[in-house]
Structures are given as structure tokens and as C-alpha cells.
DOGUTI-206303 format. One line per field, with one value per residue: x, y, z of N, C-alpha, C in turn; residue number from 1; chain. Coordinates in nm, 3 decimals, decimal comma. Atoms other than C-alpha are relative to their C-alpha. Layout:
BEGIN
n_c1 <- X	...
n_c2 <- Y	...
n_c3 <- Z	...
ca_c1 <- X	...
ca_c2 <- Y	...
ca_c3 <- Z	...
c_c1 <- X	...
c_c2 <- Y	...
c_c3 <- Z	...
seq <- NUM	...
mol <- A	...
***
This chain:
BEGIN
n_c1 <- 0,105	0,113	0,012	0,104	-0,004	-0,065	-0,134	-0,062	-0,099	0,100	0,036	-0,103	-0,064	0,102	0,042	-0,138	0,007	0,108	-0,063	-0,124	0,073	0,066	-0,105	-0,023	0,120	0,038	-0,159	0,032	0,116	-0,129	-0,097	0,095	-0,012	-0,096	-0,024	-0,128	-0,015	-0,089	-0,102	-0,107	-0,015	-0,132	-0,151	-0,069	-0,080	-0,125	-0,174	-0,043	-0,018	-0,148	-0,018	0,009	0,069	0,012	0,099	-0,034	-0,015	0,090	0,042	-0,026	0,054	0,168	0,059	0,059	-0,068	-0,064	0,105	0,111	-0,052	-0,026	0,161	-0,007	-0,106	0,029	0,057	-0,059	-0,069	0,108	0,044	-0,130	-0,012	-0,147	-0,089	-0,079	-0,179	-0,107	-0,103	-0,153	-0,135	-0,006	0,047	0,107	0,172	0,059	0,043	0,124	-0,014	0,139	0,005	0,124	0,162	0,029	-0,058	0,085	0,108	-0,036	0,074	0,126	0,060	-0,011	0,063	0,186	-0,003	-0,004	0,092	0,093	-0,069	0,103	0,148	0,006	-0,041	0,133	0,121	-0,044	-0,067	-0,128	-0,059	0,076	-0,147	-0,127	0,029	-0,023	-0,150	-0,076	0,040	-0,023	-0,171	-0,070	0,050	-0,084	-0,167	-0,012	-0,036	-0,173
n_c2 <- -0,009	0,096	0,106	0,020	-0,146	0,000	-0,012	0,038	0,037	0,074	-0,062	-0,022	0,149	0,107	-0,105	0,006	0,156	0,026	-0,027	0,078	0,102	-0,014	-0,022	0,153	0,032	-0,052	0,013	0,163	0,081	0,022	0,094	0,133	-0,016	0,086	0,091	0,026	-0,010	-0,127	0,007	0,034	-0,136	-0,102	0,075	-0,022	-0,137	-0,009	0,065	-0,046	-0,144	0,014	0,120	0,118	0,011	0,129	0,080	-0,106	-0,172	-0,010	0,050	-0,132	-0,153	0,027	0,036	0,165	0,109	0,042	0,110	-0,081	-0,050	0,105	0,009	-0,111	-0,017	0,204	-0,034	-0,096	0,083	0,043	-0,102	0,000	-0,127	-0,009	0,145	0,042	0,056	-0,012	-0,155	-0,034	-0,043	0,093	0,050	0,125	-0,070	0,008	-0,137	-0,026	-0,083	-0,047	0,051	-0,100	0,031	-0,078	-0,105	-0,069	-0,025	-0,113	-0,132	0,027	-0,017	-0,131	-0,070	0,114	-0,068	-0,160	-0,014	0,059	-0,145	-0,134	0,037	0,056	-0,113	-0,113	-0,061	-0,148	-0,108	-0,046	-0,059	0,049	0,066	-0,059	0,027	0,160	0,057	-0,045	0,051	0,160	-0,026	0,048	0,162	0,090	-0,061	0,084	0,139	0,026
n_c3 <- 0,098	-0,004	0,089	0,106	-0,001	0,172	0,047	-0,032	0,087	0,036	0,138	0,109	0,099	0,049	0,178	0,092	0,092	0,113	0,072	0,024	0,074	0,087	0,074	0,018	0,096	0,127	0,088	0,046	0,106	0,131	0,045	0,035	0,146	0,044	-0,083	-0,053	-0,122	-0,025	-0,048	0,136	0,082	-0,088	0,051	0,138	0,004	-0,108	0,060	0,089	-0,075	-0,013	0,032	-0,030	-0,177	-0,129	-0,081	-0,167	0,015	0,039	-0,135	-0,108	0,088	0,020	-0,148	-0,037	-0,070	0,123	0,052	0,111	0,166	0,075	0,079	0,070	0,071	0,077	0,099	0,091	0,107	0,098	0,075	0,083	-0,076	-0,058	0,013	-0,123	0,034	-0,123	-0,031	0,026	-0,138	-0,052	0,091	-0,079	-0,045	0,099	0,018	0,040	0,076	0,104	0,147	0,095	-0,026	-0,141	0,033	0,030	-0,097	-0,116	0,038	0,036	-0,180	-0,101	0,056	-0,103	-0,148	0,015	-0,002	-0,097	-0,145	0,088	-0,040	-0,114	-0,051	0,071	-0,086	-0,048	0,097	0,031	-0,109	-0,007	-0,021	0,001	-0,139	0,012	0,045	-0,091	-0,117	0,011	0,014	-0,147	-0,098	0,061	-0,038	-0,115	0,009	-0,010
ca_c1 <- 2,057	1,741	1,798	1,478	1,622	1,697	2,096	2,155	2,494	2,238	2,069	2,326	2,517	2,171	2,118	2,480	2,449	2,101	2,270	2,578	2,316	2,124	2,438	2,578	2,220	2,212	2,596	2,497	2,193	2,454	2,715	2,454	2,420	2,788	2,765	3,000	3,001	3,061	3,354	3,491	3,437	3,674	3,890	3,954	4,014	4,231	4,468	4,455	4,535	4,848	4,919	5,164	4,905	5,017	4,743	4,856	4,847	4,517	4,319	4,454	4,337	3,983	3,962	3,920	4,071	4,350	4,138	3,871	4,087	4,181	3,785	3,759	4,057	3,970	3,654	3,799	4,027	3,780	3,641	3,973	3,975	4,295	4,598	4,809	5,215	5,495	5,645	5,951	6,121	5,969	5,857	5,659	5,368	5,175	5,104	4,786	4,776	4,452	4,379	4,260	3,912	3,953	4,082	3,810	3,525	3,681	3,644	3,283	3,202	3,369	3,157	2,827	2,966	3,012	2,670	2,482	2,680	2,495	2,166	2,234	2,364	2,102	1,864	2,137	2,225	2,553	2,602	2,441	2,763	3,011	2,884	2,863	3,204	3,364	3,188	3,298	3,670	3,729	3,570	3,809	4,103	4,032	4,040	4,422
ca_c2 <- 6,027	5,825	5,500	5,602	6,009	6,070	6,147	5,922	5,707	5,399	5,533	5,657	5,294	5,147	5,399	5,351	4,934	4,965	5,197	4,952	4,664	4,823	4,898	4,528	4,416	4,633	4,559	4,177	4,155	4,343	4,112	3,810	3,932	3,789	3,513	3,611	3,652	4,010	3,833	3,685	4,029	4,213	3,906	3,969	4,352	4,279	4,049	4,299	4,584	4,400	4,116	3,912	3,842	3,563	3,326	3,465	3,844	3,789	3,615	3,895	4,179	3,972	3,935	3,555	3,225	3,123	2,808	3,026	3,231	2,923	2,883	3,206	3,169	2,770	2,932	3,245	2,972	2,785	3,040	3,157	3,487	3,402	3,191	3,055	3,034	2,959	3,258	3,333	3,473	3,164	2,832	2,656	3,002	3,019	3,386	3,479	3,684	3,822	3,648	3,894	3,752	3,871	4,178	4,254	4,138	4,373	4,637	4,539	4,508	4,827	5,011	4,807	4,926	5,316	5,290	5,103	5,390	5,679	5,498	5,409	5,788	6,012	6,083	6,317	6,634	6,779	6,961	6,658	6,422	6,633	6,643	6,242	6,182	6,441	6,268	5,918	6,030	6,080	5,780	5,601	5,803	5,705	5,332	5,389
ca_c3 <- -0,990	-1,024	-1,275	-1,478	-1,489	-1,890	-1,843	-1,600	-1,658	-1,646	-1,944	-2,130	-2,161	-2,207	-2,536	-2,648	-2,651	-2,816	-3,051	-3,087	-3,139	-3,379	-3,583	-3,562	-3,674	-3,972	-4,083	-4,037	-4,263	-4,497	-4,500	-4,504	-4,885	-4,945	-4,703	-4,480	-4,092	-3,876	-3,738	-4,086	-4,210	-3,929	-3,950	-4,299	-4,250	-3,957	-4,200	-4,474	-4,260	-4,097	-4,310	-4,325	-3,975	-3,721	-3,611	-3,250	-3,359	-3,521	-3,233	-3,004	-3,233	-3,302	-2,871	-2,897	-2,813	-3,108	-3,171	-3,273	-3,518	-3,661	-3,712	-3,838	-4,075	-4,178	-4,321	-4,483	-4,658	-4,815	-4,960	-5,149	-4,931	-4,753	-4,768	-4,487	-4,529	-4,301	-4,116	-4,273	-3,911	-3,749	-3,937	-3,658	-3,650	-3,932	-4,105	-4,271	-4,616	-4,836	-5,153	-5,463	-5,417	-5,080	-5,162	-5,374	-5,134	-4,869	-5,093	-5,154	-4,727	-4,653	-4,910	-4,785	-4,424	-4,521	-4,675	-4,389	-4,115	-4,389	-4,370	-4,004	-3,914	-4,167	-3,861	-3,753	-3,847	-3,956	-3,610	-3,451	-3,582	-3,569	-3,184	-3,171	-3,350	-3,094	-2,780	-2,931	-3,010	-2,636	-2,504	-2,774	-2,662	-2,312	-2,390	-2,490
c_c1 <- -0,077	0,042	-0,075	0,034	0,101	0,214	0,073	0,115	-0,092	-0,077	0,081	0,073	-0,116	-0,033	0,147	-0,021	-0,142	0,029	0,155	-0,082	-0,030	0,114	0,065	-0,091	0,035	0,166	-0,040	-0,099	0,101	0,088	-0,058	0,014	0,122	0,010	0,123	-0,089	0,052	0,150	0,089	0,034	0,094	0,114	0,080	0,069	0,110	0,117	0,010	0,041	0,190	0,041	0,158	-0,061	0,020	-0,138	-0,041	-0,081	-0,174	-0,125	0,016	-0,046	-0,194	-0,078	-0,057	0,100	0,123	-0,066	-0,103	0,025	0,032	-0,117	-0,002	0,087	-0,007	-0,171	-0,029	0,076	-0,031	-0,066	0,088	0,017	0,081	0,072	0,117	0,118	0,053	0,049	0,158	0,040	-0,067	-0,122	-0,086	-0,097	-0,044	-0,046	-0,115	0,008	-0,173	0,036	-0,035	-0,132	-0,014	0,020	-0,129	-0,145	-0,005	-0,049	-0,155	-0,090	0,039	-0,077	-0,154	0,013	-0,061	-0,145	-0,113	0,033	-0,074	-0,101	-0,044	-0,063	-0,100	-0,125	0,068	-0,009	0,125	0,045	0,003	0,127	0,122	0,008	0,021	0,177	0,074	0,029	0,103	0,135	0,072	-0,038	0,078	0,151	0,012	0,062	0,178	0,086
c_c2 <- -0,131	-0,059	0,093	0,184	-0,009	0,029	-0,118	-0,145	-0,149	-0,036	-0,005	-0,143	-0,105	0,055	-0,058	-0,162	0,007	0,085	-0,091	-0,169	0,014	-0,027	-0,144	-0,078	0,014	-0,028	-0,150	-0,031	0,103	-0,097	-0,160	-0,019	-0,080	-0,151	0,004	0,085	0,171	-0,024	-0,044	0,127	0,129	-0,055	0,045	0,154	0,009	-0,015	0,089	0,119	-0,051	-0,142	0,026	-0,030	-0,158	-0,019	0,107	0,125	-0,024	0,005	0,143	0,132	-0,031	-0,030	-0,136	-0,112	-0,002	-0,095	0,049	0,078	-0,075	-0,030	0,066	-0,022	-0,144	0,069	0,104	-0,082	-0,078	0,046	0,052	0,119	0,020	-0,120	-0,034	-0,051	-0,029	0,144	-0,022	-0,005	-0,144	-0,144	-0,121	0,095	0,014	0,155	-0,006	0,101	-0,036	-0,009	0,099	-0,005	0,113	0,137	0,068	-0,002	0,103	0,112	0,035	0,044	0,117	0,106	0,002	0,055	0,124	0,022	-0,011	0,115	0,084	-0,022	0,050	0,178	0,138	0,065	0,130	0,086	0,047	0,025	-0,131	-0,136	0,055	-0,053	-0,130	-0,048	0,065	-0,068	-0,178	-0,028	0,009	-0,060	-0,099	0,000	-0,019	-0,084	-0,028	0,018
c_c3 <- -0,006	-0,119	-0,126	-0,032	-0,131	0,006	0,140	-0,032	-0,071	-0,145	-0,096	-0,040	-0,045	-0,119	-0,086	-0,060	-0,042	-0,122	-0,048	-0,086	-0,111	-0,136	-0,039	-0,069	-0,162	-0,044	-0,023	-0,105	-0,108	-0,055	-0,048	-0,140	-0,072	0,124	0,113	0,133	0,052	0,024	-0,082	-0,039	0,039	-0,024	-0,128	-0,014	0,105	-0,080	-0,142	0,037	0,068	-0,061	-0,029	0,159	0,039	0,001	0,112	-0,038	-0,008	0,093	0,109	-0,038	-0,003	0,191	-0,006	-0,013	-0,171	-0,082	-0,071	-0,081	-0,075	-0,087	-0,144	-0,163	-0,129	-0,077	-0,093	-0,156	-0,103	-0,053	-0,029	0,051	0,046	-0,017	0,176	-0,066	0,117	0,028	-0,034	0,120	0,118	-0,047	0,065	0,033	-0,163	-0,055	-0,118	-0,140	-0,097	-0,118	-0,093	0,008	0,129	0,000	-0,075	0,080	0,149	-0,059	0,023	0,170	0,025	-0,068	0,051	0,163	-0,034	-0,030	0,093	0,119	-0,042	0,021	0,193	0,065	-0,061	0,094	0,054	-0,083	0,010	0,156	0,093	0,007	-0,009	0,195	0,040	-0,023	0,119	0,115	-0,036	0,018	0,140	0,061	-0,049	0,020	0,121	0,035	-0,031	0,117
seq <- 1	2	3	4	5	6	7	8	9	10	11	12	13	14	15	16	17	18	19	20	21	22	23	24	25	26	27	28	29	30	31	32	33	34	35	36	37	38	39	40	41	42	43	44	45	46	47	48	49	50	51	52	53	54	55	56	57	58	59	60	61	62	63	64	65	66	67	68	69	70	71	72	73	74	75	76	77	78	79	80	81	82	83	84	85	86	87	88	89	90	91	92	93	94	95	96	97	98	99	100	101	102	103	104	105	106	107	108	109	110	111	112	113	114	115	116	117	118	119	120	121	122	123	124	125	126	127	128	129	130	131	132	133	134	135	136	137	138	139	140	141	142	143	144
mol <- A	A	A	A	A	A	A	A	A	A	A	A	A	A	A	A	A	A	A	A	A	A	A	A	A	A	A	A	A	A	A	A	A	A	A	A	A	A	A	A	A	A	A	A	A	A	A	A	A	A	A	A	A	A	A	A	A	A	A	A	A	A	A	A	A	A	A	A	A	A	A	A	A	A	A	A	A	A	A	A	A	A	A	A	A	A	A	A	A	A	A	A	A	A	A	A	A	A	A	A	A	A	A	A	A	A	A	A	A	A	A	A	A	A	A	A	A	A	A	A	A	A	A	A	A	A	A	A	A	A	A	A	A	A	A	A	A	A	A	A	A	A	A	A
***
């Protein structure tokens, strides 16, 4: 198939990441509102999703260096969003836990998400994402 021929694969991953952009865009000038980062804003649902969260673990879940979850994590902390303890089962890694603040600004971003996905997703129709979610579910079930 010709490059410039509407289904070819070409196409299709050039629609998906301008659909993936767009979406990242519009979640970022959301989160801007609380001052916070896309990647603070996963960070933080990462460590409230498996907290007590390793450094390590964290980093490996966010796909980036440890040094840069440290980033990540050094300005979550200053902002009273998370705390850093010793690991109980080993007292030379450091584990990660979500402050109440944090706790409630999570709430706050994943609501601000759900809304910005409704905005985002409203051009479809019902059949339209059902279709979408299906297509997406085994491209995600793939990746496992």
C-alpha cells in the first residue's frame, strides 16, 4: 500500500500519535491549573496505586532513569504530596507513600482527567467508542 493511501499502517500510527498528542496536550494544560507536571501526575498515581512504592519500582513503572524518579519524587515532596520512609524489609531502599494533600489532589487530577477524556472523546458516538475501546483493548492486550 501507497504511504499517502487512507488505511495504510503509515497513516494509521501517524493518526494514533496525533491522537495521543492531542490528548497529552489537553491533560497538560489541565494539570497546569494545579501546577503540577504529566509526569508528577502519573508519578503520584503510580505511588498511590502501589504504595508503600520503592524508588526502584517507581522509576521502572514511570520508564525512566532512578535519578529522575528521585526528581520526580524530590518535587512531589516539597509540595507535601508524598513522604519518603525507610523500607521496613530493607533499610538502605527508600519507599515512597501519598500524603492526604496528595491524596486529595489525586482525586482532583483524576476527575480533571475523566473530564478532559469526555471533552476529548464527545466527537464520537456511542457505537463509535465502544468500537475504539474494543480496537484499543487488543492492541493493549498484545503489549502483555
Amino acid at each position: 500500500m501507497h504511504p499517502s493511501h487512507p488505511h495504510s499502517p503509515d497513516s494509521t500510527s501517524d493518526r494514533l500519535m496525533t491522537v495521543a498528542r492531542a490528548l497529552r496536550r489537553g491533560f497538560g494544560t489541565v494539570l497546569s491549573q494545579w501546577e503540577v507536571t504529566p509526569s508528577q501526575a502519573r508519578a503520584l498515581r503510580i505511588v498511590l496505586d502501589h504504595e508503600p512504592a520503592r524508588l526502584s519500582a517507581l522509576a521502572e513503572k514511570l520508564r525512566i532513569a532512578p535519578r529522575s524518579a528521585t526528581e520526580v519524587v524530590d518535587a512531589l515532596e516539597t509540595r507535601g504530596l508524598v513522604e519518603r520512609a525507610p523500607d521496613p524489609a530493607d533499610r538502605r531502599a527508600t519507599t515512597v507513600t501519598v500524603t492526604a494533600e496528595g491524596r486529595r489532589l489525586q482525586a482532583l487530577l483524576e476527575e480533571a482527567r475523566r473530564t478532559e477524556s469526555e471533552r476529548f472523546l464527545s466527537a464520537l458516538s456511542k457505537a463509535d467508542r465502544d468500537e475504539l475501546d474494543r480496537i484499543l483493548t487488543l492492541l493493549v492486550d498484545a503489549l502483555a
